[in-house]
C-alpha positions in Angstrom: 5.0 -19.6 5.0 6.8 -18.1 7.7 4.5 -14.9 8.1 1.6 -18.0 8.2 3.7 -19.2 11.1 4.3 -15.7 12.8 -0.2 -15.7 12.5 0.3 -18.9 14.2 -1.5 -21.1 11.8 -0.4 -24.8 12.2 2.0 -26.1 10.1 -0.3 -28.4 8.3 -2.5 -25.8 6.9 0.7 -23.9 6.2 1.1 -26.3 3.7 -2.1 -26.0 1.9 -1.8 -22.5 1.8 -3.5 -20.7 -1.4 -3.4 -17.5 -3.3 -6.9 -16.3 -4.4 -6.6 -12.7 -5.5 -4.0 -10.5 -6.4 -1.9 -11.4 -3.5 -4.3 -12.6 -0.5 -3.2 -15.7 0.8 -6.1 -18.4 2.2 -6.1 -21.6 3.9 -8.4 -23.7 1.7 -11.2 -25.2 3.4 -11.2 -23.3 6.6 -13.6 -21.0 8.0 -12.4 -17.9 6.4 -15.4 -16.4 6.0 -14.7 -12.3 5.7 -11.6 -11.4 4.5 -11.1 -7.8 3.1 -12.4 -5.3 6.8 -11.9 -2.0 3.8 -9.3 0.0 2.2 -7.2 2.1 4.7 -5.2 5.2 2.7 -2.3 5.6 5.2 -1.4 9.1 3.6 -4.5 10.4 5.3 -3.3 9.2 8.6 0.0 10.9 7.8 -2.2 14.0 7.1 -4.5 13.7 10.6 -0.7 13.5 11.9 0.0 17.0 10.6 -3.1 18.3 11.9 -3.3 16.9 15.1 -6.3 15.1 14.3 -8.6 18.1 13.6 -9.6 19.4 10.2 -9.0 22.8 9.2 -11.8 24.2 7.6 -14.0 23.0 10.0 -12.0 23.0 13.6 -14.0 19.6 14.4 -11.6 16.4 15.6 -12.0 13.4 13.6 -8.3 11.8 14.1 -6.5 11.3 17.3 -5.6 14.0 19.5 -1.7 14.1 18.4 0.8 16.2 19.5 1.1 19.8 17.7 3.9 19.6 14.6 5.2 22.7 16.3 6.5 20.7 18.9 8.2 17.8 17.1 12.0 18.1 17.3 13.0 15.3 14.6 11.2 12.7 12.0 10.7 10.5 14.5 8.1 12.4 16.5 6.3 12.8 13.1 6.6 8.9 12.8 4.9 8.4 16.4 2.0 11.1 15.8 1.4 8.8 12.2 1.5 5.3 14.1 -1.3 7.1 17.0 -3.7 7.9 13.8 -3.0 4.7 12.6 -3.9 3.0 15.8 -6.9 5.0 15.8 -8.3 4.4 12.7 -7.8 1.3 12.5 -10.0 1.0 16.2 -13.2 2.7 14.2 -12.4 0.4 10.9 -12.8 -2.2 13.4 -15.9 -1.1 15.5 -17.6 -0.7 12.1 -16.3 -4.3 11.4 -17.8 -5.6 14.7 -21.6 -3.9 13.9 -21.2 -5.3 10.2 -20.4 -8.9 11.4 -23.4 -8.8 13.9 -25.7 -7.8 11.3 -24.6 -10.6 8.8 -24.7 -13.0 11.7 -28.4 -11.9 12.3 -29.6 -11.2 9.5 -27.6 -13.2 6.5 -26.9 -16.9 7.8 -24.8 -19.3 5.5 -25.9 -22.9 6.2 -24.8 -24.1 2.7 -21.4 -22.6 3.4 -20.8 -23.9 7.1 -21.6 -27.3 5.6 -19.0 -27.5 3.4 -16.2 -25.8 5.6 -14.1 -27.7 8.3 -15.3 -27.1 11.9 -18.9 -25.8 11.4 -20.8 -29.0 11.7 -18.3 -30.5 13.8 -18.3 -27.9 16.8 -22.1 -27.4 16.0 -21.5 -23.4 14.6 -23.0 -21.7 11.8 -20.4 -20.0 10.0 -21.0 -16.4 10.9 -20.3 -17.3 15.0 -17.1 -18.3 14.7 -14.0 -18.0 12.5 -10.6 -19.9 12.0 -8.7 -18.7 14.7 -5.4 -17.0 13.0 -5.2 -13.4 11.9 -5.4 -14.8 7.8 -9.1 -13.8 8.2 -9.5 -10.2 8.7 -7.4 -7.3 7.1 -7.4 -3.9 5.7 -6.0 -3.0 2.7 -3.3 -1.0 3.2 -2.9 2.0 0.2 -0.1 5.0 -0.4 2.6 3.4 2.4 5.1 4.6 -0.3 3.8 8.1 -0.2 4.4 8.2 3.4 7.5 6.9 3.6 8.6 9.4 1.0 6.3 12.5 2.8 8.6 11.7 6.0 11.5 11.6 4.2 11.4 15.4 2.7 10.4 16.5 6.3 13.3 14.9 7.8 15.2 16.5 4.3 14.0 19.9 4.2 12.9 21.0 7.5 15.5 19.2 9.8 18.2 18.3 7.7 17.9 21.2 5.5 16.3 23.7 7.4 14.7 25.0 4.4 11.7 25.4 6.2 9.6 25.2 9.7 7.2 22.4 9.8 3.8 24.3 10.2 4.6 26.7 7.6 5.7 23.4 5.2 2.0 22.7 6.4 0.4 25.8 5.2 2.2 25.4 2.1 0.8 22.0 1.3 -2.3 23.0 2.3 -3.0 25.4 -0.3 -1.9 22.6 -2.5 1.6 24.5 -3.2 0.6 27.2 -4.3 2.8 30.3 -4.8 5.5 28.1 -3.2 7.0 26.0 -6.1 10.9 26.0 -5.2 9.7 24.2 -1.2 7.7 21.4 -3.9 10.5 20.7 -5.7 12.7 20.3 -2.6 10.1 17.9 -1.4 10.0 16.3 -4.4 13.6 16.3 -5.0 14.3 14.5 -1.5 15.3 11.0 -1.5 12.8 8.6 -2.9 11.7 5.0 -1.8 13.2 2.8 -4.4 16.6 3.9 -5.1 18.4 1.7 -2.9 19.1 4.6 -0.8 19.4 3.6 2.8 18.3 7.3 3.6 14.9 7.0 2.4 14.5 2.6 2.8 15.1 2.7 6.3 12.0 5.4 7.2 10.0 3.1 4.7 10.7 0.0 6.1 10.0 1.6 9.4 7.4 3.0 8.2 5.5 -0.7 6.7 7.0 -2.7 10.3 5.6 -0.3 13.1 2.3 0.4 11.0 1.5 -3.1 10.6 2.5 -3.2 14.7 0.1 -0.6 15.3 -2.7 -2.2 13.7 -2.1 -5.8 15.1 -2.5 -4.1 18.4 -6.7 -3.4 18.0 -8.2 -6.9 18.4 -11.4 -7.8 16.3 -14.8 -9.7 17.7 -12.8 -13.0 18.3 -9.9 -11.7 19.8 -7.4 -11.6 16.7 -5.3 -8.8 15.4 -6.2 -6.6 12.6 -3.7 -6.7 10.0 -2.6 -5.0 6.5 -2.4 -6.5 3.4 -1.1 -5.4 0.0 -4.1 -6.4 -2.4 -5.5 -2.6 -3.1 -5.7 -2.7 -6.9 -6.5 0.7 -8.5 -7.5 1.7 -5.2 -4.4 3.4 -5.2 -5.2 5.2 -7.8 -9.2 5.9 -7.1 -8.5 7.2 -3.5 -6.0 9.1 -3.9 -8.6 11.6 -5.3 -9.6 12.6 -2.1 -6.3 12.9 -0.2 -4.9 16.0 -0.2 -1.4 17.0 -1.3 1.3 15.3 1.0 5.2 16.3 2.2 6.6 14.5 0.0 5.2 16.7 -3.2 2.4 15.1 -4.1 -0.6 17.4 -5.0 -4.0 17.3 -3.9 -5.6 14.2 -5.4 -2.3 12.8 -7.2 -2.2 9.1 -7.4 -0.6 7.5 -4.8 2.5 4.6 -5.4 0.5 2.1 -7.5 1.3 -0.9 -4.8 3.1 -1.2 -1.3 6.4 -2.2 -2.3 6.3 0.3 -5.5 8.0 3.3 -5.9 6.1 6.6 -6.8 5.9 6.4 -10.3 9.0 8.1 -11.9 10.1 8.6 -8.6 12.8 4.9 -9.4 15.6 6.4 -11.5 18.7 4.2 -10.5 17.3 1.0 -12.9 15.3 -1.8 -11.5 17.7 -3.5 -9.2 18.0 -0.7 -7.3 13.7 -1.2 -6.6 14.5 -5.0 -6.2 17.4 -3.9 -3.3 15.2 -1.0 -1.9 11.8 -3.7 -1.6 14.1 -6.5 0.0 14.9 -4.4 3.1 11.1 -4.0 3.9 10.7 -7.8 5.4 7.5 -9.5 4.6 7.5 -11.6 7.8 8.0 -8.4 9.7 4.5 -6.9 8.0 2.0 -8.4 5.5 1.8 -9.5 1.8 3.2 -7.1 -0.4 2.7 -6.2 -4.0 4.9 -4.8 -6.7 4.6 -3.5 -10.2 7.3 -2.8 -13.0 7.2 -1.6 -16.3 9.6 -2.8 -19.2 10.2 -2.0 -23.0 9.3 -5.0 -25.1 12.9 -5.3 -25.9 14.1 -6.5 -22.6 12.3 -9.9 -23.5 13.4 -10.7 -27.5 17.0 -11.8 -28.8 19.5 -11.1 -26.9 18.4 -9.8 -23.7 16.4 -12.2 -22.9 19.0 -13.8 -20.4 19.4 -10.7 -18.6 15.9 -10.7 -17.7 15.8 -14.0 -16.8 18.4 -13.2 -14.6 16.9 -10.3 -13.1 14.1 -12.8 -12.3 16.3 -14.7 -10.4 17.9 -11.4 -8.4 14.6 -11.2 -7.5 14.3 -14.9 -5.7 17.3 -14.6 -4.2 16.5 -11.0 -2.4 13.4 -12.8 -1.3 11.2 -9.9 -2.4 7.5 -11.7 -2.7 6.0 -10.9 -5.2 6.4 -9.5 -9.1 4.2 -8.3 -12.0 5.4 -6.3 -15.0 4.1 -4.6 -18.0 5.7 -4.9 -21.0 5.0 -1.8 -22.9 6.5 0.9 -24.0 5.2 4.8 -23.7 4.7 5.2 -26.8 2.4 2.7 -27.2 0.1 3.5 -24.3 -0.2 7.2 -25.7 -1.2 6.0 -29.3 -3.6 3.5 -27.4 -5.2 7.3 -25.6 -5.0 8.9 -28.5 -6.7 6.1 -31.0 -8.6 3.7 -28.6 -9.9 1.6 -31.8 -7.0 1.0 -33.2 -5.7 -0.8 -30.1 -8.7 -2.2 -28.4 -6.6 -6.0 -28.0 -3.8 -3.8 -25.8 -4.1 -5.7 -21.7 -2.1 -3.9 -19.0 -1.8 -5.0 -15.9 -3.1 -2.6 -13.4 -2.2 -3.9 -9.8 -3.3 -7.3 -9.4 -5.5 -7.3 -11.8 -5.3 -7.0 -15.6 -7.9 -5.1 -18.2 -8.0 -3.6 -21.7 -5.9 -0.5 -21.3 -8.4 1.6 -23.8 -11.5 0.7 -21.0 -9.6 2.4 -17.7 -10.2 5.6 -17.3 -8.1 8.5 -18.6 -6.7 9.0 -15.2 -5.7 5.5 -14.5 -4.1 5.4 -17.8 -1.9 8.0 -17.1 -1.4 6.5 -14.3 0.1 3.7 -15.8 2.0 5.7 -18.3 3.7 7.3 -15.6 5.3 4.2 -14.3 8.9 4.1 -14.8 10.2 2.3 -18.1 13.0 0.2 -16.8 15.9 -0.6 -18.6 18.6 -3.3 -18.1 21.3 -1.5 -20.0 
């Protein structure tokens, strides 16, 4: 309610507020009429960051024209060459948006839809020239802002804490995807993680979620409203990640990315689950967008005598005021049993990220994806 109230929407539609996906928020009735702009994979920004907007293999520009890495004296200036690509990609998500819209406003009318909607027969508007005038209407799925915290994390770690390394040869390095230079991986990889409630890595992540989500609100869409993030990416996460190439913070070419916005990288969470719950409560909802987060835990943690202690971590939760939830509860064994003998275990649901499915109809990938989340204990 008060991110509603930062959009500006009055307080008696905060009040009716809905959720209607995995973790979009609606205001029932209104003239919400395109939601979801596309998916935006913030790691490739971070990558366009690296590269000052030009790819290598081809030498033509398709990001902003950013400052060379050569030239960046601290984490920061990597930060501010990130939030430039951001800005700019979210501009052409947006002129695309702006031709879409046109079209569907030509071409694909709703009169059965603006009759049942407040506003549309009132001011005299078909649906499609007009919209409910707060930014709860237009967004872009926002994918892998983990991964980039973490990615500027290990540069700040290794090349200018560290001095383990100078930043464009950390560049060719990751872009031949590691190879021949295992030992600079593992110091990315080994740099402090998002999740650990480690103030080190948590502040460039919360830094990282706040100014992106300033950058995009600063490109305005066809009605004058901001564009805006939003944490609903499902196995996007997963699906994109395929054509992303490897990233700072040890990720290799076409690794999954952190399976939802307030998630860690999976395994990357090894001080227990709290720690995540202290880590996702400095990253402030009302200073960004709605976020999403995933946990796995063994079946144990809800029978006998445990039980209370999860209910209690439920309530840690509340009281951090981190939004929102989801768990599996699973253990590895299980989901390797399920790969290995799909019948025997075709009743097995997981839940993916904000969605849930039988874990023997994902893909091999996306199971291992899953399997790779961190089991959390609360012993």
């Amino acid at each position: 309610m008060p991110l509603f109230e930062r959009w500006g929407i009055p307080a008696e539609d905060i009040k009716s507020y809905a959720v209607t996906g995995c973790v979009y928020i609606e205001i029932p009735g209104k003239n919400v009429m395109r939601r979801s702009v596309g998916y935006f994979v913030l790691p490739k920004c971070l990558w366009w960051a690296l590269h000052e907007g030009v790819n290598p293999k081809t030498g033509e520009q398709r990001g902003a024209r950013t400052p060379d890495p050569a030239t960046f004296k601290s984490w920061e200036d990597l930060l501010h060459a990130y939030l430039e690509q951001v800005r700019f990609f979210t501009t052409k998500m947006e002129q695309l948006e702006r031709i879409n819209l046109e079209l569907y406003e030509k071409y694909c009318p709703r009169p059965f839809y603006s009759a049942v909607v407040e506003g549309c027969i009132e001011t005299g508007k078909e649906a499609r020239r007009w919209v409910y005038p707060s930014m709860v209407h237009h967004f872009c799925q926002v994918i892998g802002g983990t991964n980039v915290a973490d990615a500027i994390t290990a540069v700040r770690k290794v090349v200018f804490d560290d001095r383990l390394v100078a930043l464009p040869e950390l560049i060719r390095i990751m872009d031949r995807n590691w190879e021949g230079r295992e030992e600079i991986r593992q110091a990315c990889l080994n740099a402090p993680k998002f999740g650990n409630d480690d103030d080190y890595a948590d502040f460039i992540a919360s830094e990282v979620h706040r100014l992106g989500e300033e950058a995009m609100e600063t490109v305005k869409d066809r009605y004058g409203l901001s564009n805006r993030g939003d944490g609903s990416a499902v196995s996007a996460t997963y699906g994109l990640a395929i054509d992303t190439p490897a990233t700072p913070d040890g990720r290799m070419d076409g690794e999954p990315f952190a399976d939802s916005t307030l998630a860690p990288s999976p395994g990357k969470d090894r001080k227990g689950p709290t720690a995540v719950l202290n880590s996702c409560a400095k990253i402030k909802t009302v200073e960004t967008y709605n976020h999403l987060l995933n946990q796995k835990f063994l079946p144990k943690f809800l029978e006998d005598d445990l039980k209370p202690a999860f209910i209690s971590y439920l309530k840690t939760w509340k009281e951090l005021q981190v939004p929102h939830i989801q768990f599996n509860v699973v253990d590895k064994k299980t989901l390797v049993a399920a790969q290995n003998y799909p019948k025997k275990y075709g009743d097995l649901i997981v839940r993916v990220a904000g969605f849930s499915a039988y874990f023997v109809d994902l893909s091999r990938g996306l199971q291992d994806h899953v399997i790779a989340r961190t089991e959390q204990s609360l012993t």
